[in-house]
Biotite code that builds the C-alpha atoms (Angstrom):
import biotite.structure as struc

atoms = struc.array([
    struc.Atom([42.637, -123.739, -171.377], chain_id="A", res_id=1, res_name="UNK", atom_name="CA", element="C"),
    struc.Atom([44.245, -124.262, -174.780], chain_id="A", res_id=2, res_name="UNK", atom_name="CA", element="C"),
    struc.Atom([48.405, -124.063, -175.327], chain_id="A", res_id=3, res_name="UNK", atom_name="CA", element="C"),
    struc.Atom([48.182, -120.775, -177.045], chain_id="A", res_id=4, res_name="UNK", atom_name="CA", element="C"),
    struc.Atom([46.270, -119.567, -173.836], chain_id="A", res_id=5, res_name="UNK", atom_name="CA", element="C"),
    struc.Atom([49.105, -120.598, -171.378], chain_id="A", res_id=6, res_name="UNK", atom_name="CA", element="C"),
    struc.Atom([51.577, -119.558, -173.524], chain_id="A", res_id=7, res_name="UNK", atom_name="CA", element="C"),
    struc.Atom([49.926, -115.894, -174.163], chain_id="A", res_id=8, res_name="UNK", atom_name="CA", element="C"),
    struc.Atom([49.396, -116.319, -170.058], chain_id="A", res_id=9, res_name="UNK", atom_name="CA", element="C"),
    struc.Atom([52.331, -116.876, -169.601], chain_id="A", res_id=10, res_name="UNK", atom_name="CA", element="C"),
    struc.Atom([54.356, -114.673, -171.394], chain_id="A", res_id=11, res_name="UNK", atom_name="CA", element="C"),
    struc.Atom([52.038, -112.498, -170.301], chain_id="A", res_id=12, res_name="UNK", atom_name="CA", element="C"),
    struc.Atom([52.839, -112.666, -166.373], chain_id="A", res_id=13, res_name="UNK", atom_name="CA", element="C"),
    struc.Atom([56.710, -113.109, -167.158], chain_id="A", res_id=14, res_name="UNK", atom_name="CA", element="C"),
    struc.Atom([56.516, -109.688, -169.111], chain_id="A", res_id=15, res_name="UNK", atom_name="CA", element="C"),
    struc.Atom([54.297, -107.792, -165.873], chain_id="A", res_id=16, res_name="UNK", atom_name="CA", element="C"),
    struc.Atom([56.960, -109.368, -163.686], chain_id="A", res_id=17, res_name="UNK", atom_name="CA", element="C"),
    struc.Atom([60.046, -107.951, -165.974], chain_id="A", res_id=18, res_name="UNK", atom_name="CA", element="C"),
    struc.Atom([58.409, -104.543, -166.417], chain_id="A", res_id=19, res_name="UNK", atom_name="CA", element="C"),
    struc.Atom([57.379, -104.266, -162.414], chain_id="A", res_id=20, res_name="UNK", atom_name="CA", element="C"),
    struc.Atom([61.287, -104.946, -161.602], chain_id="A", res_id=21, res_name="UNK", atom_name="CA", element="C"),
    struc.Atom([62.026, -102.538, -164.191], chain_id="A", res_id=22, res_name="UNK", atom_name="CA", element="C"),
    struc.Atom([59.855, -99.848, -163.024], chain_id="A", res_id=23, res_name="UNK", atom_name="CA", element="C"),
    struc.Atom([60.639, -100.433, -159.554], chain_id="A", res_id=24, res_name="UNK", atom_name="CA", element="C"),
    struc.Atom([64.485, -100.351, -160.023], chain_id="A", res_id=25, res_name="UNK", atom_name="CA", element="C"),
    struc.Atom([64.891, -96.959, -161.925], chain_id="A", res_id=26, res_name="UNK", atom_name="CA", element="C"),
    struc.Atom([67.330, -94.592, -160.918], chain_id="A", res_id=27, res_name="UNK", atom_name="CA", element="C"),
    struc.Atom([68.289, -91.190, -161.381], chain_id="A", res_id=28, res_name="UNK", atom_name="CA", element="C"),
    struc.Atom([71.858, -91.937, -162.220], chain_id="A", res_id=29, res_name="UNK", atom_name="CA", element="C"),
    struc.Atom([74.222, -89.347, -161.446], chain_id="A", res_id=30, res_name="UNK", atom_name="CA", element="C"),
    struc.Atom([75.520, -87.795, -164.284], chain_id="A", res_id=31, res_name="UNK", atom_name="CA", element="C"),
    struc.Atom([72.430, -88.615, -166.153], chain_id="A", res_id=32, res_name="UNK", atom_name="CA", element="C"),
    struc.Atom([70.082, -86.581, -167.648], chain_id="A", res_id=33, res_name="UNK", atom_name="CA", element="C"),
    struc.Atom([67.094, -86.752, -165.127], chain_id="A", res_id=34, res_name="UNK", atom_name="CA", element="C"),
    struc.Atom([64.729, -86.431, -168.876], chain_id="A", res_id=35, res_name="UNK", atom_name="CA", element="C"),
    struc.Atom([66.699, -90.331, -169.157], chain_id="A", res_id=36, res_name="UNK", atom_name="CA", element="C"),
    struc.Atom([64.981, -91.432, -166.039], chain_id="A", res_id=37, res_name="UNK", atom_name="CA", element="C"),
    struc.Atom([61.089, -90.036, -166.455], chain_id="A", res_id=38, res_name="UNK", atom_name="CA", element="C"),
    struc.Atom([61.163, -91.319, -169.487], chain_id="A", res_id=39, res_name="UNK", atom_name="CA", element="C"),
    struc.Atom([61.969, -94.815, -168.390], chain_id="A", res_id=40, res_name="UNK", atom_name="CA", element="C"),
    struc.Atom([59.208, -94.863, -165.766], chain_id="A", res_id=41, res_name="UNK", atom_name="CA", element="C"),
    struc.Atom([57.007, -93.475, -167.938], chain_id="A", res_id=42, res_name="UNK", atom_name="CA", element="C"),
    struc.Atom([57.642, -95.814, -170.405], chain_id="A", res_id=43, res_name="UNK", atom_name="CA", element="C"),
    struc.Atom([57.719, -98.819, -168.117], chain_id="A", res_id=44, res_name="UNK", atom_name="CA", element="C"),
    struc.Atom([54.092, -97.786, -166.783], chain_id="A", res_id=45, res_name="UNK", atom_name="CA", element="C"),
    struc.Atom([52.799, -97.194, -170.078], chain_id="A", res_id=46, res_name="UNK", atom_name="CA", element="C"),
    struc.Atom([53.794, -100.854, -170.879], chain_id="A", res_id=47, res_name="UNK", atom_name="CA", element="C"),
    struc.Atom([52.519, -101.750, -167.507], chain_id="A", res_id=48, res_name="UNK", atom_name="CA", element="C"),
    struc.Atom([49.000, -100.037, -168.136], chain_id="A", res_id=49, res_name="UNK", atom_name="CA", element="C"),
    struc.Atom([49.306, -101.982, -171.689], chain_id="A", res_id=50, res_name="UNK", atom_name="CA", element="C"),
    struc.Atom([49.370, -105.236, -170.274], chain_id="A", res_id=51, res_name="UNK", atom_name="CA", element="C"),
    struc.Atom([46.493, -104.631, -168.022], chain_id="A", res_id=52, res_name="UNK", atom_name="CA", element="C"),
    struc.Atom([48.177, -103.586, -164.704], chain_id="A", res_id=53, res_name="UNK", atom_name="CA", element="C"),
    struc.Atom([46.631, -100.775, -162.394], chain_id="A", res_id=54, res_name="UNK", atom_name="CA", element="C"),
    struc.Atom([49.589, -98.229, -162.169], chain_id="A", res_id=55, res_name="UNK", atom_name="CA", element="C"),
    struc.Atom([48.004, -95.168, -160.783], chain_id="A", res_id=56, res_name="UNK", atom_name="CA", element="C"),
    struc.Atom([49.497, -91.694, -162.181], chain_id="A", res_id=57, res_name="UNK", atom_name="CA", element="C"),
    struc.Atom([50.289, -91.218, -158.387], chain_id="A", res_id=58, res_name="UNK", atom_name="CA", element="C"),
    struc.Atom([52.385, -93.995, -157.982], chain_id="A", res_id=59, res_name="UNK", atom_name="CA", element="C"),
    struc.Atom([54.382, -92.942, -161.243], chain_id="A", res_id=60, res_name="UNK", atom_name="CA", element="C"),
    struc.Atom([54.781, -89.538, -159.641], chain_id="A", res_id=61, res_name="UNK", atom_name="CA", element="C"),
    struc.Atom([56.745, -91.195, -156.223], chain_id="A", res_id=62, res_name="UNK", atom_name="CA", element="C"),
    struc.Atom([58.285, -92.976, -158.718], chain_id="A", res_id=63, res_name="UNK", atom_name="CA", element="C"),
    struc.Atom([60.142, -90.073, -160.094], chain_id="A", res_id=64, res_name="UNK", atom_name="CA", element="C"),
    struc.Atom([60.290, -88.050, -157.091], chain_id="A", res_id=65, res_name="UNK", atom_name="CA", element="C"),
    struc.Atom([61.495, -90.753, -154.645], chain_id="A", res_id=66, res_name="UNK", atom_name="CA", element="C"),
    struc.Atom([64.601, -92.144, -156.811], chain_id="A", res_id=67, res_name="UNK", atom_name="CA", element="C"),
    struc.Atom([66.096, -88.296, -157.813], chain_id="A", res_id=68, res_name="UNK", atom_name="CA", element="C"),
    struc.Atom([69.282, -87.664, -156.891], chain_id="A", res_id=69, res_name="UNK", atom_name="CA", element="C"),
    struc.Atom([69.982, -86.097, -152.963], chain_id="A", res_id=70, res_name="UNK", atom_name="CA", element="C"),
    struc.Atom([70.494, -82.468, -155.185], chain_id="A", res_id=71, res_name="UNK", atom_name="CA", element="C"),
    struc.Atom([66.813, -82.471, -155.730], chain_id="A", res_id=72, res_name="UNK", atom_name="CA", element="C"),
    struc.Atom([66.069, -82.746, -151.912], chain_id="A", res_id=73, res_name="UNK", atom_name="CA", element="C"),
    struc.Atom([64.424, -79.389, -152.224], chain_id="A", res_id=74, res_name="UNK", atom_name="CA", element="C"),
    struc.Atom([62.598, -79.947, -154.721], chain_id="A", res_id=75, res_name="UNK", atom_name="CA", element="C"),
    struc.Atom([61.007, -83.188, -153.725], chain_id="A", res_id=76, res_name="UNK", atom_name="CA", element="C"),
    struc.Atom([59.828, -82.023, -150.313], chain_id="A", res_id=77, res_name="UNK", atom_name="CA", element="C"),
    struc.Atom([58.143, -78.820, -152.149], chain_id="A", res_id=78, res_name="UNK", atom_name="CA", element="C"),
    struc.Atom([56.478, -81.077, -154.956], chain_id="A", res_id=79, res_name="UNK", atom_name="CA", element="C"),
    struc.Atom([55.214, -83.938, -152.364], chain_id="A", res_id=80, res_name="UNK", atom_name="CA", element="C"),
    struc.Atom([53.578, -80.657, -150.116], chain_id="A", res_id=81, res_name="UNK", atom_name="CA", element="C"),
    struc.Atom([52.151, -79.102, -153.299], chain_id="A", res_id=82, res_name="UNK", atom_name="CA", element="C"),
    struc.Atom([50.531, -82.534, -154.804], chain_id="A", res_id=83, res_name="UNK", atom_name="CA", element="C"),
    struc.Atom([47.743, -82.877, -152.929], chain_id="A", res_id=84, res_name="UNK", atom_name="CA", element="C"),
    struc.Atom([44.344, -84.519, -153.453], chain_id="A", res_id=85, res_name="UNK", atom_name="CA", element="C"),
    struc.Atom([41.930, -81.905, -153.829], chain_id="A", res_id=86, res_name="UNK", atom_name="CA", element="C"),
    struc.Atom([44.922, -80.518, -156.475], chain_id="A", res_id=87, res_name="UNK", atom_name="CA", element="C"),
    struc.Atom([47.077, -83.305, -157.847], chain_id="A", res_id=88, res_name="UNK", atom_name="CA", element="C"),
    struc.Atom([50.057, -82.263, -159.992], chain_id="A", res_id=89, res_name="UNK", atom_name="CA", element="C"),
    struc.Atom([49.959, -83.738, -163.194], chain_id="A", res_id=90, res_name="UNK", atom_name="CA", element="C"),
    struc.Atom([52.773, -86.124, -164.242], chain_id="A", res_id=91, res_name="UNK", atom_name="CA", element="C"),
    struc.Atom([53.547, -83.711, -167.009], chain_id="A", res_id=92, res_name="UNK", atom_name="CA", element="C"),
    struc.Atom([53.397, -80.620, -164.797], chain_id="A", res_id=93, res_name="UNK", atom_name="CA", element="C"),
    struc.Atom([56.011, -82.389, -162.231], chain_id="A", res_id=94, res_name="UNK", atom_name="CA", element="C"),
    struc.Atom([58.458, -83.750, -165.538], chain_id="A", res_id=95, res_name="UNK", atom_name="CA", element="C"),
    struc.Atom([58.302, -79.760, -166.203], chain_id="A", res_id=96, res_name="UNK", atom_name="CA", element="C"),
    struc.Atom([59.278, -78.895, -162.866], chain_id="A", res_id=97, res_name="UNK", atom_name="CA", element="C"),
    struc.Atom([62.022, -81.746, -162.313], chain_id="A", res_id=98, res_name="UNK", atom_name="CA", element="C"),
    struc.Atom([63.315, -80.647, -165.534], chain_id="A", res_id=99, res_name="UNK", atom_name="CA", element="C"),
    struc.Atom([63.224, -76.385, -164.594], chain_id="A", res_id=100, res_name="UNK", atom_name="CA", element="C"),
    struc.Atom([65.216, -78.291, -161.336], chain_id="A", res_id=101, res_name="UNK", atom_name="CA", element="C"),
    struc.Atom([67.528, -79.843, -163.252], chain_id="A", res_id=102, res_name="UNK", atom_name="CA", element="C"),
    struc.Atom([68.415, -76.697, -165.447], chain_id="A", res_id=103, res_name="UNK", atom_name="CA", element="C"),
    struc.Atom([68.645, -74.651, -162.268], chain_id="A", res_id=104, res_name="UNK", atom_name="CA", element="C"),
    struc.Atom([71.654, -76.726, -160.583], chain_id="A", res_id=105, res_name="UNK", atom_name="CA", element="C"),
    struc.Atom([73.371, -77.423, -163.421], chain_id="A", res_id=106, res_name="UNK", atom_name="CA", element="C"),
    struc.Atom([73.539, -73.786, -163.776], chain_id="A", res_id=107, res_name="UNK", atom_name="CA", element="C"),
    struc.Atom([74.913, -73.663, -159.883], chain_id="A", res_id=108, res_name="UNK", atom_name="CA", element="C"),
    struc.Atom([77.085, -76.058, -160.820], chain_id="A", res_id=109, res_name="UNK", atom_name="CA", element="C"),
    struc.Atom([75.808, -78.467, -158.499], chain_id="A", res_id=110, res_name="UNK", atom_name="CA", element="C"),
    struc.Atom([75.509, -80.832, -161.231], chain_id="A", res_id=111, res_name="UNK", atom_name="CA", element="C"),
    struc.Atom([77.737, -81.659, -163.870], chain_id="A", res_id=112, res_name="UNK", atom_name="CA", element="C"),
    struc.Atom([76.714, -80.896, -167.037], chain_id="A", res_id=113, res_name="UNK", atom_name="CA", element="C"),
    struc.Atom([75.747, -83.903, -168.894], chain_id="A", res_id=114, res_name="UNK", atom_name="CA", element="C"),
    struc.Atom([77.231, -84.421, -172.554], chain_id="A", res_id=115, res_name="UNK", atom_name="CA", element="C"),
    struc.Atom([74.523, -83.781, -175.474], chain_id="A", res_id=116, res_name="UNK", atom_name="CA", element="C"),
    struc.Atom([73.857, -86.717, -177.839], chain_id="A", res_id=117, res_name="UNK", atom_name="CA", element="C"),
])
């Protein structure tokens, strides 16, 4: 293998590595938008994908649903019965409905409302 090989190799597996601790570790912060978090998973996948890895659309979806904060209990249990194999929500579909989510208990005033930037 030539040195540019192991480099690009190299930096290669370093940068799968980074982005799979990244992906792995996102949380929906409280306080945080949850449109803060999807975005970062999405974006970590996408760079995942890039760089060759296999990251399912379902994997990105318990992503999102299993780091939301307790508030979205509900929700979670009512998306994970309605995503189902023979009719899987689409990641865009369950952003929607996080987001709806989101709207709905800040309204309640179960969240705090988050500043706008």
């Amino acid at each position: 293998m030539s040195a540019l090989a192991d480099v690009y190799q190299s930096s290669s597996l370093s940068n799968v590595f980074r982005l799979t601790t990244e992906f792995n570790s996102i949380k929906h912060i409280p306080g945080q938008p949850a449109l803060e978090s999807i975005n970062a998973v999405i974006a970590a996948a996408t760079d995942l994908r890039f760089l060759g890895e296999n990251i399912h659309d379902q994997k990105i979806k318990w992503q999102l649903l299993g780091n939301l904060l307790p508030e979205y209990a509900g929700l979670v249990t009512a998306l994970t019965n309605l995503d189902t194999e023979e009719n899987p929500m689409s990641i865009e579909e369950l952003k929607v409905r996080i987001l709806t989510e989101e709207r709905m208990l800040i309204h309640r005033k179960v969240l705090p409302v988050h500043p706008t930037s």
